[in-house]
C-alpha positions, 0 to 999 in steps of 0.5 A: 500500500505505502509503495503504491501510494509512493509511485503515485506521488512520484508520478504525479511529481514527475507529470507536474514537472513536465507540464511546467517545463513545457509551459516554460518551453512554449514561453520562451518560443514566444519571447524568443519570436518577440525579440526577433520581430522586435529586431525585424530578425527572422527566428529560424526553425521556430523553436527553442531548445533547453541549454541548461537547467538550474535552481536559484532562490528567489523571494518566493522560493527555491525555483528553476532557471532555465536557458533555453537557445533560439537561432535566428538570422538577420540578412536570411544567410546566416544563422546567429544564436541567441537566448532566452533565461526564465525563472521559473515561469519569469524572464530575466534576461534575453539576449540577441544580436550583442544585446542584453535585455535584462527585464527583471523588476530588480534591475538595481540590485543586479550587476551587468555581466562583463564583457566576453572576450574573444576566447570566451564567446561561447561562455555566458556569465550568470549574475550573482545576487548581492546578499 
């Protein structure tokens, strides 16, 4: 009985994380589409596709940060990437074409990312919360 009533809490568990990665995943399409229609930038393939996934702490709890990748193209030819970042069902960043938009309420208490350098263009620094 006890591991009957476990395997249906874990499946219910596993259903709810599922459903919310998916409504995170058709937000960042959207958000991503946005951006592109915004820059007048064609978004290739109309998708997005999770890069990485992590926790973070906010006011309200312990939540999933997610980034998920986007391509798009700006003369038809070639492909450049950008990103999408969420908080749990929250945008805090995206980035497209050398621009950041950070569209948190609490802009003031991050600190803008450095600079990448030519040899680090595939690495993306990640804001640390002041404490």
């Amino acid at each position: 009985m006890a591991s009957t009533l476990a395997a249906i809490i874990i499946l219910g568990l596993l259903l709810i994380f599922w459903l919310e990665a998916a409504r995170a995943r058709e937000l960042a399409v959207g958000i991503s589409r946005a951006a592109c229609d915004k820059e007048r930038y064609q978004l290739l393939d109309d998708s997005v596709y999770l890069q990485r996934v992590g926790l973070r702490w906010t006011p309200s709890g312990l939540r999933f940060r997610r980034m998920y990748r986007f391509d798009y193209s700006v003369d038809g030819t070639v492909r450049q990437s950008g990103f999408v970042l969420l908080i749990g069902n929250q945008l805090e960043a995206v980035h497209i074409q050398g621009r950041h938009t950070i569209e948190q309420e609490n802009q003031k208490t991050e600190q803008p990312a450095p600079p990448a350098s030519k040899d680090s263009a595939e690495v993306i620094p990640f804001p640390r919360k002041k404490r």
